[in-house]
C-alpha positions as CSV (number, residue, x, y, z in Angstrom):
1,X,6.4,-44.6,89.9
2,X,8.6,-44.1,92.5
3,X,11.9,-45.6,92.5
4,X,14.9,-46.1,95.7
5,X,16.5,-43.1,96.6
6,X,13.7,-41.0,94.7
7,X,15.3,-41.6,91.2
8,X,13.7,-41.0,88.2
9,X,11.6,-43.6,85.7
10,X,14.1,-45.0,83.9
11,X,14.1,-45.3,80.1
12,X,17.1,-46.6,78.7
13,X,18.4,-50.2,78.4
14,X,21.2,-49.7,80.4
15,X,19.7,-47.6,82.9
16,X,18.5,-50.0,85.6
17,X,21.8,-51.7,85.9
18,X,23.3,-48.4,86.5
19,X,20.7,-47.8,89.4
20,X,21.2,-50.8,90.6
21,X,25.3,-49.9,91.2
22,X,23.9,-46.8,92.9
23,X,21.7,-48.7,95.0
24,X,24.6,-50.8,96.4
25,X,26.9,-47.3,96.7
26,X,23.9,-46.2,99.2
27,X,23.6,-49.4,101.0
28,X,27.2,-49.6,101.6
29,X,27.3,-45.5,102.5
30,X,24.6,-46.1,105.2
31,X,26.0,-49.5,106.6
32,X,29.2,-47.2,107.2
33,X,27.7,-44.4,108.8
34,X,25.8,-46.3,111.1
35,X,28.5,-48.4,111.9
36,X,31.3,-45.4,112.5
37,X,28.3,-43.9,114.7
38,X,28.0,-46.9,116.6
39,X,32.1,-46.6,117.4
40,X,31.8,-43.3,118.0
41,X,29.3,-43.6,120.7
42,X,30.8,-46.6,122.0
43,X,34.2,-44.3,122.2
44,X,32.2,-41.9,124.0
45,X,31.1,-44.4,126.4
46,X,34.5,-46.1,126.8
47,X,36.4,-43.6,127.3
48,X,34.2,-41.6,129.7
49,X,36.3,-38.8,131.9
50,X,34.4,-41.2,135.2
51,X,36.1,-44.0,134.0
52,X,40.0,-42.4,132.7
53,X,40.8,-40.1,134.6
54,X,44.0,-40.6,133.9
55,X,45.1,-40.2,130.3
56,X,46.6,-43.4,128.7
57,X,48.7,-43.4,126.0
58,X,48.7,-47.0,125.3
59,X,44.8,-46.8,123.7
60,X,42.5,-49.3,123.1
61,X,44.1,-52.8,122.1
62,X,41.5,-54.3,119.7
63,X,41.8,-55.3,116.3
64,X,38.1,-54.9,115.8
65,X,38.9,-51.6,114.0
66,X,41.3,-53.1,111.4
67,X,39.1,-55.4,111.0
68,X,36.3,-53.0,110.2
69,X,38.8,-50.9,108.0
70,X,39.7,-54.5,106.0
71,X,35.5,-54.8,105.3
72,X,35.3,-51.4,104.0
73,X,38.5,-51.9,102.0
74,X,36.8,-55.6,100.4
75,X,33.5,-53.8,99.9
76,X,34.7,-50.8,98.0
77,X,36.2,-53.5,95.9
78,X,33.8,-55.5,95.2
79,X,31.7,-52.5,93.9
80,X,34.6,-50.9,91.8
81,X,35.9,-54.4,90.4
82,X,32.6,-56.5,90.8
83,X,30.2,-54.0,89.1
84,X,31.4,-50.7,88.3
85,X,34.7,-51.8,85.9
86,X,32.1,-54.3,84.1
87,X,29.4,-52.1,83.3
88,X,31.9,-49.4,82.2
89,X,33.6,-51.8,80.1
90,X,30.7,-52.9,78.7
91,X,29.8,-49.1,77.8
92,X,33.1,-48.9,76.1
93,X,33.3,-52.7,74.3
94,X,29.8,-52.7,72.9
95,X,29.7,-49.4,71.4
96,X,27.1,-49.7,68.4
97,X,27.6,-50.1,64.7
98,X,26.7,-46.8,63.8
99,X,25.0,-48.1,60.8
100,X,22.8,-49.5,63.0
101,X,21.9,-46.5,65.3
102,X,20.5,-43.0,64.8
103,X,23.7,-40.8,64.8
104,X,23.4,-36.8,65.7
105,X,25.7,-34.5,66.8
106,X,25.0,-32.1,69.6
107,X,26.8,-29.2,70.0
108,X,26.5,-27.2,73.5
109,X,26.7,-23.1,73.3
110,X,26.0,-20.0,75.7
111,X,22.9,-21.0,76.3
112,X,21.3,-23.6,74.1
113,X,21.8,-27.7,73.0
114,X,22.3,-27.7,68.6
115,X,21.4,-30.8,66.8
116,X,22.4,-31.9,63.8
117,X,21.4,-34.8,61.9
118,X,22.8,-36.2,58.6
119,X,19.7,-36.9,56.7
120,X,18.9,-40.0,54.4
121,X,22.0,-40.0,53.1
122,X,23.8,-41.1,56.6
123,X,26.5,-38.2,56.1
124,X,27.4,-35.0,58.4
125,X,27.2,-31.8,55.8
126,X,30.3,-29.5,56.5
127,X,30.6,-27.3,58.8
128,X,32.7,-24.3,58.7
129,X,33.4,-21.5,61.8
130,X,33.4,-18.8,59.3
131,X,29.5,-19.3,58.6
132,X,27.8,-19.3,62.0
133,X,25.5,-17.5,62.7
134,X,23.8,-17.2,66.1
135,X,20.9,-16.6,64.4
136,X,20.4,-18.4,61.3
137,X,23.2,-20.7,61.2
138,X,24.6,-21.1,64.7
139,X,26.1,-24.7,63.2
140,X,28.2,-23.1,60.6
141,X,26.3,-25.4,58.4
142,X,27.8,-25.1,54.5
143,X,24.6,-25.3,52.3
144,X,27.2,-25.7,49.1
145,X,28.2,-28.9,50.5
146,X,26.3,-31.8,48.1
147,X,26.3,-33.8,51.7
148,X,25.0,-31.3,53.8
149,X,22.0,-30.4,51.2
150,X,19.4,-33.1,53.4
151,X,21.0,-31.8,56.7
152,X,18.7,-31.2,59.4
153,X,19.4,-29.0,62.3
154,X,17.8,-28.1,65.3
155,X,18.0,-26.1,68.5
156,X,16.9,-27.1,72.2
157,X,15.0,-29.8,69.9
158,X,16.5,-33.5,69.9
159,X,14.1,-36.7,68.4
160,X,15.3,-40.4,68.5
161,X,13.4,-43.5,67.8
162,X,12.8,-45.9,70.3
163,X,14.3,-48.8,70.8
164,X,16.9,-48.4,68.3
165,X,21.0,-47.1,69.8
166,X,21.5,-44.1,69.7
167,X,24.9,-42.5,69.0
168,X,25.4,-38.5,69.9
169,X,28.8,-37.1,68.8
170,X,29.0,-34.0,71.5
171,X,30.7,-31.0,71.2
172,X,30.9,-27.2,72.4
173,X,31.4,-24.1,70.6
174,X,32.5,-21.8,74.1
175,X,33.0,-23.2,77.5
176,X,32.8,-26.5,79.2
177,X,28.7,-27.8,79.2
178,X,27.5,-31.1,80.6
179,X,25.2,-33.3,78.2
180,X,22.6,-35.0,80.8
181,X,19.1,-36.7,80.4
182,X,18.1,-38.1,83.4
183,X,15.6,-41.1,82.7
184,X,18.5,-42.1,80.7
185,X,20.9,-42.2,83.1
186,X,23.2,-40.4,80.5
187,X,26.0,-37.2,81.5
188,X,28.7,-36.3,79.6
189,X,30.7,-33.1,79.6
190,X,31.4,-31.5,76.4
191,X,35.2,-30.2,76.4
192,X,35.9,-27.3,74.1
193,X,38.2,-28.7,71.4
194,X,36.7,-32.0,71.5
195,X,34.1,-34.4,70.0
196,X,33.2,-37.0,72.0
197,X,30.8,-39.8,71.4
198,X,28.3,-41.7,73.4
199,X,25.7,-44.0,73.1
200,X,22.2,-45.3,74.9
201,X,19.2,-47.3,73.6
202,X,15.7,-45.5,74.6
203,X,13.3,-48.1,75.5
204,X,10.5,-45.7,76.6
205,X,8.6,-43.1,73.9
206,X,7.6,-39.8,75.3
207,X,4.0,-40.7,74.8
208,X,4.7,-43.7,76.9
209,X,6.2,-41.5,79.8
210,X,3.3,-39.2,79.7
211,X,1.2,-42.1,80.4
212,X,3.2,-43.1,83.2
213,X,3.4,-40.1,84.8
214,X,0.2,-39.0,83.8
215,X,0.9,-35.4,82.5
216,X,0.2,-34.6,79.0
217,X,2.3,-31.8,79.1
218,X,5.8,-33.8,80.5
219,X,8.6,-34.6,78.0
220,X,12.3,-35.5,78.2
221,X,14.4,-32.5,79.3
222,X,17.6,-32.0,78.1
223,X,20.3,-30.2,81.0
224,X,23.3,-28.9,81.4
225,X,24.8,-30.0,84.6
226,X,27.7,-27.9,84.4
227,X,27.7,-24.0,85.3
228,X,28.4,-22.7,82.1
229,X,28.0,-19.1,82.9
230,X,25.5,-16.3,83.9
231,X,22.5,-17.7,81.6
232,X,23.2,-21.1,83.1
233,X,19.9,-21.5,84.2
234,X,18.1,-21.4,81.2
235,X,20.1,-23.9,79.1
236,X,17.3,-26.2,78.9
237,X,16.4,-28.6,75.6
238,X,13.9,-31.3,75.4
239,X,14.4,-34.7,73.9
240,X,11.3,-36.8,72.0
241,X,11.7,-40.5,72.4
242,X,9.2,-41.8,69.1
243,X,8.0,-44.9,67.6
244,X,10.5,-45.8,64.1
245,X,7.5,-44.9,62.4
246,X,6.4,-41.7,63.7
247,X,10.5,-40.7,64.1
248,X,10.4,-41.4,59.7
249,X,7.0,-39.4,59.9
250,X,9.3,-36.3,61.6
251,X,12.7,-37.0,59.5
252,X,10.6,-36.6,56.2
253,X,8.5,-33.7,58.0
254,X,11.8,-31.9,58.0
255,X,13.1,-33.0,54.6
256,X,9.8,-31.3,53.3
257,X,10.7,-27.8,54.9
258,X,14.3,-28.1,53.5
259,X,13.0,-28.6,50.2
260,X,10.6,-26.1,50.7
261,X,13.2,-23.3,51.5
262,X,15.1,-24.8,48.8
263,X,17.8,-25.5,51.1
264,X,17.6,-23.0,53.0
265,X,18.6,-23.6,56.9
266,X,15.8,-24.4,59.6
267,X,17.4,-24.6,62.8
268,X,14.1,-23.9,64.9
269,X,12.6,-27.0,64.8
């Protein structure tokens, strides 16, 4: 499926609305360039050495050009005021009930994207920066906390349901990363010192986008759009977009391994 300016499928709700801003961007980029080329040539043409040979200091009286400079001025408007402020502000104003999305946290690190989900009990175990471990523990999950026990964590691993909002708490345990998933039209930096949330709505499973695309072997990548440092380049997650059911199916999956370790961590799921 190919999309203007080569973008990529989209699958988010508010995904085509942000394309469709982008498109206008473009429109207004090339109408611009093609009209300062024109002048440019025209100036050429004008002002030809034949034709002046004699340097005037008086120039060109026209008002064509603040007129011109007037339509840019409107049309950069229009776009800011028109569509960009709205669909920010909508962002902002309709930020979901988290009781009625799937909340996670993601924390960015030199070089990998940690998950953590609250389990069935809707509550973030504590974390502590005395316990992580890059190894076992690189969330500084505490086991001991009675919230934490159904925890689940996960590295370069991030499931959602479909069609359901979707709230990520981000976070980073170094340097500055950037949180982006391109069919979702979603980037985000993650500042060191802060958690800072953000929300989508998948409308498209993986299995669907596999479909689409026809590759069996495609999935949702999860990138870091900010240099983060030497091992930049392999700072690479995935995301699976499932049905609610087959989402539970995974959620209990994990439950089962927790239980199984008696509560011990799994954070390479």
């Amino acid at each position: 499926m190919n999309l203007p300016l080569g973008l990529p499928e989209v699958a988010s709700a508010h995904g085509a609305e942000l394309d469709h801003v982008t498109v206008l961007v473009h429109w207004l980029m090339l109408i611009m360039f093609i009209g300062w080329g024109l002048l440019f040539l025209y100036m050429l043409w004008r002002f030809r050495a034949s034709r002046n040979p004699v340097a005037s200091y008086e120039g060109l009286r026209s008002k064509a050009s603040s007129w011109a400079e007037w339509a840019v001025i409107a049309s950069e408007a229009i776009l800011l005021i028109g569509f960009s402020i709205p669909l920010w502000s909508q962002r902002v104003d309709d930020f979901p009930n988290p009781a009625e999305a799937t909340e996670v946290r993601v924390v960015g690190e030199q070089f990998a994207w940690n998950a953590h989900y609250p389990g069935p009990d809707g509550l973030f175990g504590r974390t502590d920066v005395t316990l992580v471990d890059a190894v076992s523990n690189p969330l500084g999950l505490d086991r001991e906390d009675p919230a934490a026990a159904d925890d689940v964590a996960t590295i370069n691993q991030l499931h959602l349901p479909v069609d359901k909002p979707a709230i990520v708490h981000l976070s980073t345990k170094d340097v500055i990363h950037s949180f982006m998933l391109n069919e979702f039209r979603v980037k985000q930096d993650a500042m060191p010192g802060m958690e800072i949330p953000l929300w989508f709505t998948p409308t498209v499973t993986s299995s669907e986008m596999r479909e689409l695309r026809g590759q069996e072997d495609t999935n949702y990548e999860i990138a870091c759009a900010q240099l983060c440092g030497i091992g930049h380049y392999r700072m690479r997650g995935f995301l699976t977009i499932h049905s609610q059911t087959d989402y539970d199916a995974w959620m209990e999956s994990e439950q089962a391994l927790l239980s199984e370790d008696d509560g011990g961590d799994d954070f390479w799921n």
